[in-house]
TIRO-2110 file (N, C-alpha, C; in Angstrom, 1 decimal):
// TIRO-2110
0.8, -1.2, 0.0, N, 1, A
0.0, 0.0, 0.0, CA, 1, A
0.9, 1.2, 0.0, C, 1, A
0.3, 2.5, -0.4, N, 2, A
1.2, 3.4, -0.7, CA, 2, A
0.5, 4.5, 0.5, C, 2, A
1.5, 4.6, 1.4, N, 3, A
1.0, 6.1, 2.5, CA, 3, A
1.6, 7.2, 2.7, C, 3, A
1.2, 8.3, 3.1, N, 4, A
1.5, 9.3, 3.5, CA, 4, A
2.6, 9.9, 4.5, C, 4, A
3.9, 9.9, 4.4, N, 5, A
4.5, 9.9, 5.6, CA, 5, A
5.2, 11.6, 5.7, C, 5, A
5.5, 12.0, 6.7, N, 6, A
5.9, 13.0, 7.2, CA, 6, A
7.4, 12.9, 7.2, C, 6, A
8.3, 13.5, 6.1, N, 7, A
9.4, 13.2, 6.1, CA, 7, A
10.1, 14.3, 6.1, C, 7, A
11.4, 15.0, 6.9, N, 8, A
11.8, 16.1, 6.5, CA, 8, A
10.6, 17.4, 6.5, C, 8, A
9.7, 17.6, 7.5, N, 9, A
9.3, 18.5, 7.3, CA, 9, A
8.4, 18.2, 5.7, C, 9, A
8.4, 17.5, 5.0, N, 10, A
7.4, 17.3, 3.6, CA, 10, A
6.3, 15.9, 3.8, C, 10, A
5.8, 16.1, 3.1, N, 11, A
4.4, 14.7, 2.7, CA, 11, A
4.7, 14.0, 1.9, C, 11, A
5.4, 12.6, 2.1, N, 12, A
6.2, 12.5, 0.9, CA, 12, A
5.6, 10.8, 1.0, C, 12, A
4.7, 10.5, -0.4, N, 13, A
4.5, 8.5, -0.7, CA, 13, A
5.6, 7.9, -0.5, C, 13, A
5.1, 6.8, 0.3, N, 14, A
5.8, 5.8, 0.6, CA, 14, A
5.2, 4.2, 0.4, C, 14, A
6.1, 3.6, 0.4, N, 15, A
5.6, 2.2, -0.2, CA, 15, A
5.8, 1.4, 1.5, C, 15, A
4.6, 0.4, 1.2, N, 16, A
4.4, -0.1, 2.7, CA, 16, A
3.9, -1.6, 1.7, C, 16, A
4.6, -2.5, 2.9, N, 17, A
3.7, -4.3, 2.3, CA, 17, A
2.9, -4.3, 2.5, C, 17, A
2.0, -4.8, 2.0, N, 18, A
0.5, -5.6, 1.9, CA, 18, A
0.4, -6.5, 2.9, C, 18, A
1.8, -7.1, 3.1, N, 19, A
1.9, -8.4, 4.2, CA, 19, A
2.2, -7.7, 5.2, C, 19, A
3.3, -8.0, 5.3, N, 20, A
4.1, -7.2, 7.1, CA, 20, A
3.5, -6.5, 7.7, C, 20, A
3.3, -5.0, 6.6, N, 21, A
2.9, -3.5, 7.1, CA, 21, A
4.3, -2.9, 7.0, C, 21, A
5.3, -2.9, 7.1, N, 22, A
6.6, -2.5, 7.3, CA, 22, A
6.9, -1.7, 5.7, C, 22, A
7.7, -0.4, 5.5, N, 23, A
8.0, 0.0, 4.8, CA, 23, A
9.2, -0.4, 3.7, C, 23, A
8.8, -0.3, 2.2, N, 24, A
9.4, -1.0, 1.7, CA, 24, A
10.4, 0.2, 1.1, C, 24, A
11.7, 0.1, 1.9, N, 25, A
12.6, 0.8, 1.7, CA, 25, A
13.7, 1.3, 0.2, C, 25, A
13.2, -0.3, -0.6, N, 26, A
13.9, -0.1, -1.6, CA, 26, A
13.5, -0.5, -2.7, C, 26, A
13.2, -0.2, -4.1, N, 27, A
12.5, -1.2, -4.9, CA, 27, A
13.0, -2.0, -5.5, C, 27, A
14.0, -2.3, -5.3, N, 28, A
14.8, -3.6, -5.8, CA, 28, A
14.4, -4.9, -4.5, C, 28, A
14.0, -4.5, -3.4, N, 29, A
13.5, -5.2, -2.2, CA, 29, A
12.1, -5.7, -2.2, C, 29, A
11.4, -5.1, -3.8, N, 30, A
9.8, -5.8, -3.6, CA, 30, A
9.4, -5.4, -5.4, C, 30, A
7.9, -6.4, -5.1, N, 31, A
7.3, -6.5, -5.8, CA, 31, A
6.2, -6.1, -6.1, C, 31, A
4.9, -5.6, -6.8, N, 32, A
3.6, -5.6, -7.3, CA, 32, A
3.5, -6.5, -7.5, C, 32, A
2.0, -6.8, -7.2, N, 33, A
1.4, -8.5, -7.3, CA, 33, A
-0.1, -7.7, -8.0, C, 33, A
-0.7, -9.1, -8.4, N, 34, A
-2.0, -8.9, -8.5, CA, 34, A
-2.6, -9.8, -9.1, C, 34, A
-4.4, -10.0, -9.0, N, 35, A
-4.5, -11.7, -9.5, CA, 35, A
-4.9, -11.9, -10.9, C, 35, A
-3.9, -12.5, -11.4, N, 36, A
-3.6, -13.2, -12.8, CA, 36, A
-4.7, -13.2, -13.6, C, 36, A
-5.7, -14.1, -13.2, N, 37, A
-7.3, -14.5, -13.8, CA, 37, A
-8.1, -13.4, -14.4, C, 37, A
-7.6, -12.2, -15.2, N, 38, A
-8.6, -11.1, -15.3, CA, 38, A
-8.5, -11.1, -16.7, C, 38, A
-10.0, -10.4, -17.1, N, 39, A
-10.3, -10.1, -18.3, CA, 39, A
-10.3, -8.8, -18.5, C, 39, A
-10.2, -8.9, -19.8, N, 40, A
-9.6, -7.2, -21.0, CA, 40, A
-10.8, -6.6, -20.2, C, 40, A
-10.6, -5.1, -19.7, N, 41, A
-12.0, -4.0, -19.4, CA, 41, A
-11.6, -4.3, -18.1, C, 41, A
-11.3, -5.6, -17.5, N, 42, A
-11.5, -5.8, -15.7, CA, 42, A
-10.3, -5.2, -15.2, C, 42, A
-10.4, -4.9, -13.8, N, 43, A
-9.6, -4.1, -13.2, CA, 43, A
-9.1, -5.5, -11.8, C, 43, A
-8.0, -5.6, -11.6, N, 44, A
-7.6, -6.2, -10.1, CA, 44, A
-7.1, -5.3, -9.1, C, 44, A
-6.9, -5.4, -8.2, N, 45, A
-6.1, -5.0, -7.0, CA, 45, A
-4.6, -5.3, -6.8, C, 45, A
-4.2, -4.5, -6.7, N, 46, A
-2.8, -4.3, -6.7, CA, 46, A
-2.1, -4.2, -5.2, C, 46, A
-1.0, -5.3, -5.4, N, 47, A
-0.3, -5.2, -4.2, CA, 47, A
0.9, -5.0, -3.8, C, 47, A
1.4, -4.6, -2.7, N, 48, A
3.2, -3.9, -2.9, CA, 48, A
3.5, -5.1, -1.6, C, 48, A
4.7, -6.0, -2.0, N, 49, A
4.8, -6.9, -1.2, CA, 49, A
6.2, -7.1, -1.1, C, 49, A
7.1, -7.0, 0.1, N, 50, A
8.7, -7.4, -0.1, CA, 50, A
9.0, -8.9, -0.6, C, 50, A
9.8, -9.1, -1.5, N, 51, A
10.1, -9.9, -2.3, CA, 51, A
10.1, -10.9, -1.3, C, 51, A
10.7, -11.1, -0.2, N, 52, A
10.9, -11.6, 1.1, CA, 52, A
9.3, -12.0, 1.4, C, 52, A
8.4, -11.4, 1.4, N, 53, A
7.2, -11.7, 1.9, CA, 53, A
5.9, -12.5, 0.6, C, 53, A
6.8, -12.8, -0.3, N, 54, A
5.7, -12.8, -1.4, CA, 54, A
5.2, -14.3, -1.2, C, 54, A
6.2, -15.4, -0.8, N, 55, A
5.7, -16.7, -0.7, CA, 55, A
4.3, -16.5, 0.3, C, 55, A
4.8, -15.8, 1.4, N, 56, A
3.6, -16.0, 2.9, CA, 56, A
2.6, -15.1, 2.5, C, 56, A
2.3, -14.1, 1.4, N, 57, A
1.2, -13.5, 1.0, CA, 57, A
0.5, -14.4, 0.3, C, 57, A
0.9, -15.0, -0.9, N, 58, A
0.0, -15.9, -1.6, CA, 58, A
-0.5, -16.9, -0.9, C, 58, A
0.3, -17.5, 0.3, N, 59, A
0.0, -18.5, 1.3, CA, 59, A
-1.5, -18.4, 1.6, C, 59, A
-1.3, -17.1, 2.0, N, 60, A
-2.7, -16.2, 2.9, CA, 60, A
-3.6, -16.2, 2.3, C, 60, A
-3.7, -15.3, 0.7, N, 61, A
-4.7, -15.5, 0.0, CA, 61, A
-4.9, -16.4, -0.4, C, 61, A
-4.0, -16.9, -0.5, N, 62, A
-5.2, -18.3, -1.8, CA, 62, A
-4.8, -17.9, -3.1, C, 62, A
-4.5, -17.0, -3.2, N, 63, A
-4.9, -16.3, -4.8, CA, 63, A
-3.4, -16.9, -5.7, C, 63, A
-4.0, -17.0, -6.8, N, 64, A
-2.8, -16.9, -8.0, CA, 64, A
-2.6, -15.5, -8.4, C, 64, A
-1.4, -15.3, -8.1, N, 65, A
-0.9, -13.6, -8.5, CA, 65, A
-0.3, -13.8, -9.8, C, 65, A
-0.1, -12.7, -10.1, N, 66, A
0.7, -12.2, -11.3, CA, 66, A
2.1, -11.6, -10.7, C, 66, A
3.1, -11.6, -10.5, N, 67, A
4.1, -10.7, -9.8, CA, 67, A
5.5, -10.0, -11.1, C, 67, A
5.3, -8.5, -10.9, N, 68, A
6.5, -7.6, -11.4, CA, 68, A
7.2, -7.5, -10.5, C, 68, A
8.2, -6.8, -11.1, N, 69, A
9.5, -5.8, -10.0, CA, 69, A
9.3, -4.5, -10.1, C, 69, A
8.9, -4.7, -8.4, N, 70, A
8.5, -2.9, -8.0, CA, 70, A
9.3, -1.7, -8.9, C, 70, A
10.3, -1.9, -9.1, N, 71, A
11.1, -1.1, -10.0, CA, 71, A
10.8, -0.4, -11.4, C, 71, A
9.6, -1.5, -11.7, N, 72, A
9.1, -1.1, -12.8, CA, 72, A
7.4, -0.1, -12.8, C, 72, A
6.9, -0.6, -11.2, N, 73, A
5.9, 0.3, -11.4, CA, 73, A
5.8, 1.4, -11.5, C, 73, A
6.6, 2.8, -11.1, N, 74, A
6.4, 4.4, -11.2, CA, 74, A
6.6, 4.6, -12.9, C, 74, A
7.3, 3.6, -13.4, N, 75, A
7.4, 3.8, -15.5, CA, 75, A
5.8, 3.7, -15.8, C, 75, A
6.0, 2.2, -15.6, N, 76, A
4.3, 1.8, -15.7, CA, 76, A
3.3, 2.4, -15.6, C, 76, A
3.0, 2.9, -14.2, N, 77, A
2.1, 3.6, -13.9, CA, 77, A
2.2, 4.8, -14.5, C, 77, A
3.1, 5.4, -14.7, N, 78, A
3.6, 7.2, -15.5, CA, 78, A
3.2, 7.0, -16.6, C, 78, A
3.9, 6.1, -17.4, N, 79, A
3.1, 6.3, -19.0, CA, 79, A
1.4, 6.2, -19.2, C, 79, A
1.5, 5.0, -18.6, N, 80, A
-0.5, 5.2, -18.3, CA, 80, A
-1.4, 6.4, -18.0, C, 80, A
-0.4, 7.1, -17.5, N, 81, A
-1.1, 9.0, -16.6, CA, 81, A
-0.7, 9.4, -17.9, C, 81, A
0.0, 9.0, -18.8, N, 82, A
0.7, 10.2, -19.9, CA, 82, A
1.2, 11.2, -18.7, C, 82, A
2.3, 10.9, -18.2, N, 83, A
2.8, 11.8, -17.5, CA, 83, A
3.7, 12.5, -18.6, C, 83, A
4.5, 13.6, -18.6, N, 84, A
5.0, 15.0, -18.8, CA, 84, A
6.6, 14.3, -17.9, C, 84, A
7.5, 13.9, -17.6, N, 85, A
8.4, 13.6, -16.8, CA, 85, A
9.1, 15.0, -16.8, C, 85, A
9.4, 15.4, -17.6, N, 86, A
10.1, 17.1, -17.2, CA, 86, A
9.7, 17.6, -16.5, C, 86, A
7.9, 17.8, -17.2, N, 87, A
7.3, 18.6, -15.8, CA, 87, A
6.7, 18.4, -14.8, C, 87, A
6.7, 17.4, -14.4, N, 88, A
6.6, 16.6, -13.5, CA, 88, A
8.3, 16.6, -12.6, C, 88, A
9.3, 16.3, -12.8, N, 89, A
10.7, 16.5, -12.6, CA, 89, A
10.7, 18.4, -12.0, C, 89, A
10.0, 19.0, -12.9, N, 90, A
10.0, 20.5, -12.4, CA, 90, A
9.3, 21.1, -11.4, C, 90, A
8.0, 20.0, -11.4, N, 91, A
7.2, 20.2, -10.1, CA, 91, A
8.0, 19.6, -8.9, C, 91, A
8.5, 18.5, -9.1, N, 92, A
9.2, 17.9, -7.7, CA, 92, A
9.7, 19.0, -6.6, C, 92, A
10.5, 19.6, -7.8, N, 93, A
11.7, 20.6, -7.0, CA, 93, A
11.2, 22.1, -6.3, C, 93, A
9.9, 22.1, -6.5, N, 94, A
9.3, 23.1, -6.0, CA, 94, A
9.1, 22.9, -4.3, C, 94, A
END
């Protein structure tokens, strides 16, 4: 899950497991999950899970996931927004 944290004086997203609850510090340290079984138009739920934790999540659910490298989701998700990365990069610094 992605929350809200108070960092430096700013409001800054942060990545949290689905499992643990514990902050996922690095994105080379996790994954996006989600369940496999979907059709074209359908939407799943999306999960942020430390790579470490992904065996004991699927355990839990039951579910058959689909699993990426967290690494890849802020691309992923950005092209999808049709994000602007400059200006978006120009807003950061504000």
């Amino acid at each position: 899950m992605i929350k809200i944290v108070v960092d430096r004086g700013r409001h800054a997203p942060q990545a949290f497991c689905d499992h643990c609850g514990k902050r996922i510090e690095k994105a080379k340290d996790g994954n996006y999950e989600w369940k496999g079984q979907i059709s074209s138009g359908d939407a799943s739920d999306l999960y942020l899970i430390h790579k470490a934790c992904s065996y004991a999540f699927k355990q839990v659910t039951g579910d058959s996931l689909q699993t990426a490298e967290l690494t890849l989701l802020p691309i992923r998700l950005g092209n999808n927004l049709e994000i602007d990365w400059d200006e978006a990069n120009e807003m950061s610094e504000l």
